[in-house]
Every structure is written in C-alpha cells, then in structure tokens.
SETORLUM-654017 format. One record per atom (N, C-alpha, C): y negated, z, x. Coordinates in steps of 0.001 Angstrom, whole numbers, padded with zeros to 6 digits, always signed. Layout:
YZX...
***
This chain:
-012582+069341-031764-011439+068535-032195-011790+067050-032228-013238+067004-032650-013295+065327-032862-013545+064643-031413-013902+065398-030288-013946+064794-028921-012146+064440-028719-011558+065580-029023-009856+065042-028680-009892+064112-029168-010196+063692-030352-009845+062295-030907-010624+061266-030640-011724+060935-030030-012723+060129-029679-011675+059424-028371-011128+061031-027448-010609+060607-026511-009333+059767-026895-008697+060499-027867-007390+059234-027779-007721+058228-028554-008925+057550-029305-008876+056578-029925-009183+055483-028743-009960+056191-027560-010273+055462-026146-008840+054979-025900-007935+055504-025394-006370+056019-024811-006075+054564-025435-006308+054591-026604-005034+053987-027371-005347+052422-027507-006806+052467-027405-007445+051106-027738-007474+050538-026576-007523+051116-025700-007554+050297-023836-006896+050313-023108-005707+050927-023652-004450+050987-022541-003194+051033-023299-002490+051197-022646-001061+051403-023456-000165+052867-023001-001050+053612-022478-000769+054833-021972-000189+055625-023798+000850+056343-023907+001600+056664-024630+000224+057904-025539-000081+057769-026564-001059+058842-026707-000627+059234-028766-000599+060604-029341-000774+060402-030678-001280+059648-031622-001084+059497-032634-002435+058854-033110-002877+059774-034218-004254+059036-034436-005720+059510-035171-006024+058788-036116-006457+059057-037162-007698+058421-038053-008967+058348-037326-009166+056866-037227-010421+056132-036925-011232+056829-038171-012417+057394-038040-013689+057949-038532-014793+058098-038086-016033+058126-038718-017228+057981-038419-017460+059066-037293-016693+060579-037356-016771+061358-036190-016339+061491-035055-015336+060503-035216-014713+060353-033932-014761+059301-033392-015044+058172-033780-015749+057204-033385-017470+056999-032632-017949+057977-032695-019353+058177-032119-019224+058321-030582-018071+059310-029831-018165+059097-028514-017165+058339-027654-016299+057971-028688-014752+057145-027898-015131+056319-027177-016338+055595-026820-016856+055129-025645-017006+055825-024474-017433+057064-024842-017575+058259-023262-016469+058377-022816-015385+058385-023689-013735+058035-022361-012693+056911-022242-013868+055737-022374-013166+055053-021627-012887+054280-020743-013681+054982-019703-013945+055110-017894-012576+055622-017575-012129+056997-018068-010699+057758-018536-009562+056797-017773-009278+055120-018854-008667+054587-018102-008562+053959-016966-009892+053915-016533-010158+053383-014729-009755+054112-014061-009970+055992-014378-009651+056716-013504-007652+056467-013373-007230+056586-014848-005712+056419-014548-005576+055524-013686-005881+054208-014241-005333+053155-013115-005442+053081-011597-006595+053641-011706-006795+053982-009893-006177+054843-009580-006122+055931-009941-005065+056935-009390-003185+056080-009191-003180+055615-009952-002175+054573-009903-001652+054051-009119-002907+053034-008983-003237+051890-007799-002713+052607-006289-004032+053914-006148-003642+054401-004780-002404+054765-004667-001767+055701-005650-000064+056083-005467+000939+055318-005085+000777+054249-005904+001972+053050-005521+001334+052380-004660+000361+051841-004596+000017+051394-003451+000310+051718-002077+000133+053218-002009+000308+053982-000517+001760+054392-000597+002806+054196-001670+004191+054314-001775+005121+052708-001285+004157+052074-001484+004980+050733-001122+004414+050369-000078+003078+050546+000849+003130+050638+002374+003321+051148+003286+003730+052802+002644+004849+053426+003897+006111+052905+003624+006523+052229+002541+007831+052242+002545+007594+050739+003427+007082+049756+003868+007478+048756+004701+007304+047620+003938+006633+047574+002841+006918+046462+001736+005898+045305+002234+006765+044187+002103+005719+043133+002387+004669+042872+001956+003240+041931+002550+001918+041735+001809+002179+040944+000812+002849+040006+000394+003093+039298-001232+003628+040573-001948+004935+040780-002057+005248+042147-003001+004150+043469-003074+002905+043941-002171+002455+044660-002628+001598+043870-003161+000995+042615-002837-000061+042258-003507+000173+042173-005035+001760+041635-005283+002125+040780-006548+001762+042375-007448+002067+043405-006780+002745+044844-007859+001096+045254-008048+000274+044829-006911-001332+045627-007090-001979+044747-008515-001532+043617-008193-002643+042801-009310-001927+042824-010809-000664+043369-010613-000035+043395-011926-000670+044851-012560-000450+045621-011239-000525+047239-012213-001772+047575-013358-002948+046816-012579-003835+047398-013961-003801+046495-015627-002924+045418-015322-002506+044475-016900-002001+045493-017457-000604+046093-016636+000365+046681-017545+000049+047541-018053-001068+048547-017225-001758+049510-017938-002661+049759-019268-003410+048088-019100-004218+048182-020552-003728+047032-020807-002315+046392-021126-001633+045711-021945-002007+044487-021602-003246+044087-021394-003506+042646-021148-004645+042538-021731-005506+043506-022505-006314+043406-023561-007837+043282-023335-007771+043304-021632-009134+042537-020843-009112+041317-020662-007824+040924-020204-007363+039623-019684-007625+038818-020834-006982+038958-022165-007289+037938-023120-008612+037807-023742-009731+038955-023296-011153+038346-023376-011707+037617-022281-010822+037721-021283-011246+036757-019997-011006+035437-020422-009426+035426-021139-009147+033983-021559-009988+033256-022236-010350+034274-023488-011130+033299-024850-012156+033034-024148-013090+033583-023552-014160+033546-023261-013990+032171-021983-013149+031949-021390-013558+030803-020432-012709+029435-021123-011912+029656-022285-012405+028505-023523-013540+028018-024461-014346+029419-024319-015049+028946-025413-016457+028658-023843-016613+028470-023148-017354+028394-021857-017324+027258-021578-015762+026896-021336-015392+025224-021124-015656+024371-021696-016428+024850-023319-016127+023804-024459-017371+023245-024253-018431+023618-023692-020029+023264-023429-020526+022842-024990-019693+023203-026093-020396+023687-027272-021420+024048-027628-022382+024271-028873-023271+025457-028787-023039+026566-029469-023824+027361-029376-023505+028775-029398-022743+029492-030739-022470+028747-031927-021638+029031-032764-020315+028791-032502-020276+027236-031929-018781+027021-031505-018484+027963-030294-018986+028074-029658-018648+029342-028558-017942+030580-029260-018757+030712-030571-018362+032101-030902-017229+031798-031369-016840+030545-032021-015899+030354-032930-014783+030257-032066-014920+029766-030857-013648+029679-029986-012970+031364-029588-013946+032011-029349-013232+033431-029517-012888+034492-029963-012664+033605-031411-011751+033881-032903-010745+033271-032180-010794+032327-031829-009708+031472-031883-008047+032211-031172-007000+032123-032117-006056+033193-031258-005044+032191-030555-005379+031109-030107-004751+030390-029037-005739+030185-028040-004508+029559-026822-005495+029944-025769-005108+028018-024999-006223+027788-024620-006850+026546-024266-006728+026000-022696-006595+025092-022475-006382+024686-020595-007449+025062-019590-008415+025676-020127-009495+026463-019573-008936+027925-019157-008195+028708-020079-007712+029616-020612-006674+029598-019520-005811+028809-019411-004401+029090-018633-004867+028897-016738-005889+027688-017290-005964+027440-015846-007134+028770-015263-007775+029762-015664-008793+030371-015426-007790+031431-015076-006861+031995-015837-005579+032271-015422-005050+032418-014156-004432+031420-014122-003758+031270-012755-004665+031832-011074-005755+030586-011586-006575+031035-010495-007181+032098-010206-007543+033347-011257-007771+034949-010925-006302+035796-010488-005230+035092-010955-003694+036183-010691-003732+035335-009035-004185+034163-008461-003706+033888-007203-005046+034147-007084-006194+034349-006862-007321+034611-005980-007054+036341-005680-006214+036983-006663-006102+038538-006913-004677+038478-005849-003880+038230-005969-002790+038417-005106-003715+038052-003575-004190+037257-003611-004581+036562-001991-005593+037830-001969-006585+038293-002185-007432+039476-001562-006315+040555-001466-005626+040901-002763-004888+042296-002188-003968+041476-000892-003473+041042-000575-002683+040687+000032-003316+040984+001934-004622+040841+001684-005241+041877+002919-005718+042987+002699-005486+043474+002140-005924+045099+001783-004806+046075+002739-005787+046522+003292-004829+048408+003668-004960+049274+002837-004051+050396+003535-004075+052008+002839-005123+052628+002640-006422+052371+004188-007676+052984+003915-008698+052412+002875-008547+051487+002262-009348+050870+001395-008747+051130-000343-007860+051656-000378-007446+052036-001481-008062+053154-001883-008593+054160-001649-009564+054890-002601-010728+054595-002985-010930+053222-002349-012655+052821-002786-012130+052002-004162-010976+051260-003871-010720+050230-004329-010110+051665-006285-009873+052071-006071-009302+053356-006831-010520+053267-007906-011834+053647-007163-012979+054124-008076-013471+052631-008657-013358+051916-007831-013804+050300-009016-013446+050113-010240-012220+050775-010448-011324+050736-011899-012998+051780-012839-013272+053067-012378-013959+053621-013049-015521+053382-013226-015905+052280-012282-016916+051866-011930-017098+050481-013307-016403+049590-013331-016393+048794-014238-016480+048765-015594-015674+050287-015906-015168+050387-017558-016590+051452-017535-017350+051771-016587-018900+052644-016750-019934+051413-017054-019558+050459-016400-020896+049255-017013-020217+048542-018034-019263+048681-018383-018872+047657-019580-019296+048240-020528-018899+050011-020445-019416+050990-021861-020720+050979-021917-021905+050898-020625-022722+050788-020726-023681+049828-021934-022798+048407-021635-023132+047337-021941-022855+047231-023415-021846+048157-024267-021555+048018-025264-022897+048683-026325-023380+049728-025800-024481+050222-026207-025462+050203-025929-025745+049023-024864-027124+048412-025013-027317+047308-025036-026126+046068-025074-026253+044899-025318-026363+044825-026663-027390+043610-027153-027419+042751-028429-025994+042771-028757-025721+042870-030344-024257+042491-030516-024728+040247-030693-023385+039793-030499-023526+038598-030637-023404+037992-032124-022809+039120-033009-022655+039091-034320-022185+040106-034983-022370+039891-036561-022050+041505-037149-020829+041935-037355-019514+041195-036543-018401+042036-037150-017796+041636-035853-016433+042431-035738-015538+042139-034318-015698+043929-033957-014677+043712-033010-014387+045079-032184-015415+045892-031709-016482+045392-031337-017501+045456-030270-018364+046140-031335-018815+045271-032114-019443+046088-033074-019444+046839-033811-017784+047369-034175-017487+048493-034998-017489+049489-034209-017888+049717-032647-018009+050818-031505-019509+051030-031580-020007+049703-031492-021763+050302-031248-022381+050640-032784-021895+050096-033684-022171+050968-034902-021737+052499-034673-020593+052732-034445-019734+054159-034587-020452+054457-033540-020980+054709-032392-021345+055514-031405-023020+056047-031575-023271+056688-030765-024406+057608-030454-024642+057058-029297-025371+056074-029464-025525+055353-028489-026644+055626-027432-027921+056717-027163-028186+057330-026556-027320+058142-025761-026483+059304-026380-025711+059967-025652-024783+058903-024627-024194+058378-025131-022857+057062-024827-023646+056858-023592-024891+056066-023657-025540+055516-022317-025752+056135-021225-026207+057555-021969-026336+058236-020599-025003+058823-019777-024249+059007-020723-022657+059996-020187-021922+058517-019728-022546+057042-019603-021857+055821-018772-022727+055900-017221-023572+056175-017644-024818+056302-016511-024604+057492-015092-024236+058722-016013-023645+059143-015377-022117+059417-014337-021268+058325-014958-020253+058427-014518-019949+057149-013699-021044+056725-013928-021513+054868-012861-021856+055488-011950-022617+056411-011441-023654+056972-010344-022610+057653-009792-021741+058538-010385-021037+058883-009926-020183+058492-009158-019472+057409-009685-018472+056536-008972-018602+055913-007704-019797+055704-007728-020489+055032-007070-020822+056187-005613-021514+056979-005823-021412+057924-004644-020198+058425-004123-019306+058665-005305-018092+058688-004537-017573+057794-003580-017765+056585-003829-017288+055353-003199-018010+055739-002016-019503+055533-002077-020226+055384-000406-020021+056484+000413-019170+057868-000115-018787+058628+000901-017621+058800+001377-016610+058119+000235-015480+057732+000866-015595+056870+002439-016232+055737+002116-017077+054701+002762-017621+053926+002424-019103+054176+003600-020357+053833+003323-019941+051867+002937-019435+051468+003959-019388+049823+004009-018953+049571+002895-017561+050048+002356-017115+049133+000893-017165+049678+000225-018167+050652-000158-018829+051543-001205-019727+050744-001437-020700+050470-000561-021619+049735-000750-021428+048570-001351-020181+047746-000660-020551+046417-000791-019557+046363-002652-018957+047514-002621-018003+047254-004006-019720+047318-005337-020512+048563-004861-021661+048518-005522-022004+047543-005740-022389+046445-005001-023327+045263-005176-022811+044761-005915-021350+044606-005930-020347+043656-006424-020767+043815-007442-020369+044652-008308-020371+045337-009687-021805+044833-009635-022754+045439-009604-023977+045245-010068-024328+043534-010028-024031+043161-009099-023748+041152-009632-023272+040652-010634-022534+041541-010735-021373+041118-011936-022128+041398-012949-022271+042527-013400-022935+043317-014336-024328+041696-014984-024959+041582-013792-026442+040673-014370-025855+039576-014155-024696+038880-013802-024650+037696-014351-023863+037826-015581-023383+038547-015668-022473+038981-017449-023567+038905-018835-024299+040032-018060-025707+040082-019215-026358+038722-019567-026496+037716-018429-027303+036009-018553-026189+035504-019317-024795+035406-019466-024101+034836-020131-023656+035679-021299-024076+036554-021686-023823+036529-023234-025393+036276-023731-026026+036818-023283-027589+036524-023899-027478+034678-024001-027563+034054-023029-028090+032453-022692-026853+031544-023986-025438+032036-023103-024456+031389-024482-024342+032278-025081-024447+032946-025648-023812+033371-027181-024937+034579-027832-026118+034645-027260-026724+035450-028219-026845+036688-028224-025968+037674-027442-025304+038875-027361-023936+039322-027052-023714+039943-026885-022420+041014-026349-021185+040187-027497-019581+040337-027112-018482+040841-027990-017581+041552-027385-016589+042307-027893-015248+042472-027264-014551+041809-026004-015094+040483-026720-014659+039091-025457-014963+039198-024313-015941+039259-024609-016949+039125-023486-016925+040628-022735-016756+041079-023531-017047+042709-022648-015544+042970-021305-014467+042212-021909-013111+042098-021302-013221+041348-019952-013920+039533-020686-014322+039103-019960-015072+039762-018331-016187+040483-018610-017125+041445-017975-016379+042017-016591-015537+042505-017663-014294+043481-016728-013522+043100-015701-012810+042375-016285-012045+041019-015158-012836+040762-014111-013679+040421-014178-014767+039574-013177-015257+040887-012402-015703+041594-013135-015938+042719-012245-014974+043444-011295-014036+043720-011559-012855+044343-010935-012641+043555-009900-012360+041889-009812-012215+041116-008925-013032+041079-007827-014483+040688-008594-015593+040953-007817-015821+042241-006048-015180+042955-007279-015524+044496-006412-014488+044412-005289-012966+044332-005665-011958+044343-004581-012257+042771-003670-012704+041918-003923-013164+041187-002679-013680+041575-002049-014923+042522-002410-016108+042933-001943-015704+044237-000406-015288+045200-001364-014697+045907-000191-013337+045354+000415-012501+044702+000469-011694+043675+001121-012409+043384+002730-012995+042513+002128-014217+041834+002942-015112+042941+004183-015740+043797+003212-016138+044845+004165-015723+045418+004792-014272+045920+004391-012978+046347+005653-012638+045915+006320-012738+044268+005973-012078+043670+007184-013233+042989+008295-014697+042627+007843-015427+041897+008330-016441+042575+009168-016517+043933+008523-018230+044629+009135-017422+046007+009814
***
C-alpha cells in the first residue's frame, strides 16, 4: 500500500496528471522518488501520440513545433520551468552564494528569468520544428532519461541547505535503494534509445550526461549543493539538451 502512495505522491508533485490524494508520511515518502521517471514515461508516450497525430494529419512545422514544446509544461504544470526561472535569476545576479540562494526564495521572477524564458520556448520550437516521425521515440525516452538523473541527483547531491522541497525528499527517501532503482531505469532508457537508434540514442546519451556534469559544477561551485531549483533547473536543460542532440543526429549523420 505504501508503494501506491509513494507513487501518487510522485503523480501529484510533478505533474498535474489527475491522481487521489495521500498523507505525506515518513512511509511513503521513502520511495516517491522511484516514480518519478513515471512522469517522463507519460509525457513521452504523449509526445509520440500527438506528435505522430498531427503529422499524418498534415500539420504545419510551427503548429507541431508550438504543441511539442508546450506538451510537456502542461503536463507537469510548469513546475520545472519555474526552477529554470529562479535559478537563471539568481545566476544573473553574480551574487555570492547566499544571495543566490536567497534569490530562489524569491517568488518573483527577474529579466534574467523572462528573458531565459523566451529564449528556451524559441530555441525549443526552432529544434522541434525539424524533427520527424522517426525521431520521436528516441525523443519519447529523453522525458524518462532526465527525471532518472535528476532523481539520481536528489539522492546523491549535497543538499544546498536544510529546508526546501529537495530536502524534505532526500531526508524521506532510502536513498541507497532510490539510487539504484534511478540507475537502473537511466541504463535502461538509455539502451532503449540506442536500439531504437544507434545515432540519436547515442548522441541524446551524451546530451544528458553533459548536462548532468555541468548541473553538478553549478550547484556545487554556486550554491554549495543541490535544491528543488536547481533540480528543475537540471531538467529543462536536459530535455533541451537531448532533443537538439538527436535532432541533429537525424538530420546530420
């Protein structure tokens, strides 16, 4: 029973997918990190459906691009995106590392913030906007590939401080188990991808794994350790990362 609820406290906290609710507790809070890869898989399954529904139907490359880069917001509400935001305010501020932290308390969002914005929703429309049908199942598993190193990262990054979202997970979790059941479902993803195909399997791999170690240098260097923020942050960048990546490899190699 307490895995059902681990799972929907995942559900509920990372997406907006319609789910019961639970009492948050020390038992069910220990693995709600192990599903929530869960929502990568939704969104990708997603992604490919409408995706491959609006290019047989004839739909132009702006309208599918605009509907691809929207679908995974609507799915988890926005609630990556606004650690993407804080985090490239409190980045911009060339502060030190308290004011950093303090900026992502901060619940307004800054000209760093809007403009960091814009330029990921148009760098994201312009890659999907060359994407085909055959690149949509690689592009599918990136969703599950990302939210496997972010969970990763939650239970083995330094926290950056003792309270916030981030840390009421790596307290609550079993964080041995957690690492390995992310580990496993990273490797996984990941082979799936290179046999879908080898080229933007590969190159979505690298992606992610770039992402991944320059994420880790920027919470360690600015801020000390891991947050919520940052972990959102993580995500964003990664996801982007990856669909350039195989983009690129579909279209270049």
């Amino acid at each position: 029973m307490y895995l059902y609820e681990s799972f929907i406290i995942a559900i509920s906290m990372y997406s907006k997918i319609p789910v019961p609710r639970v009492e948050w507790n020390e038992k069910n809070m220990k693995y709600a990190i192990c599903f929530f890869p869960v929502v990568g898989a939704v969104t990708g399954i997603l992604v490919m459906g409408i995706g491959r529904i609006l290019l047989h139907a004839g739909a132009g490359s702006l309208l599918f691009a605009a509907v691809m880069t929207l679908l995974p917001v609507l799915v988890t509400g926005g609630i990556h995106m606004d650690g993407f935001m804080d985090t490239l305010d409190a980045l911009g501020s060339y502060g030190g590392r308290e004011k950093k932290l303090e900026i992502l308390k901060d619940p307004h969002a800054g000209a760093f913030a809007v403009l960091g914005l814009g330029c990921y929703l148009l760098w994201s429309v312009a890659v999907w906007s060359e994407a085909d049908a055959d690149m949509l199942p690689v592009i599918g598993c990136s969703y599950v590939i990302s939210r496997a190193f972010s969970g990763f990262s939650v239970v083995t990054f330094q926290a950056a401080r003792d309270t916030g979202l981030a840390r009421t997970f790596q307290d609550g979790a079993v964080r041995k188990t957690v690492g390995i059941v992310m580990l496993i479902v990273l490797l996984s993803s990941v082979v799936l991808s290179l046999r879908l195909d080898v080229r933007m399997g590969a190159a979505s791999a690298a992606a992610g794994l770039l992402s991944f170690c320059c994420y880790k240098a920027v919470c360690y260097r600015q801020f000390g350790g891991m947050t919520g923020d940052l972990a959102g942050y993580f995500l964003q960048i990664c996801e982007l990362a990856m669909l350039t990546g195989i983009v690129l490899a579909g279209r270049l190699l």
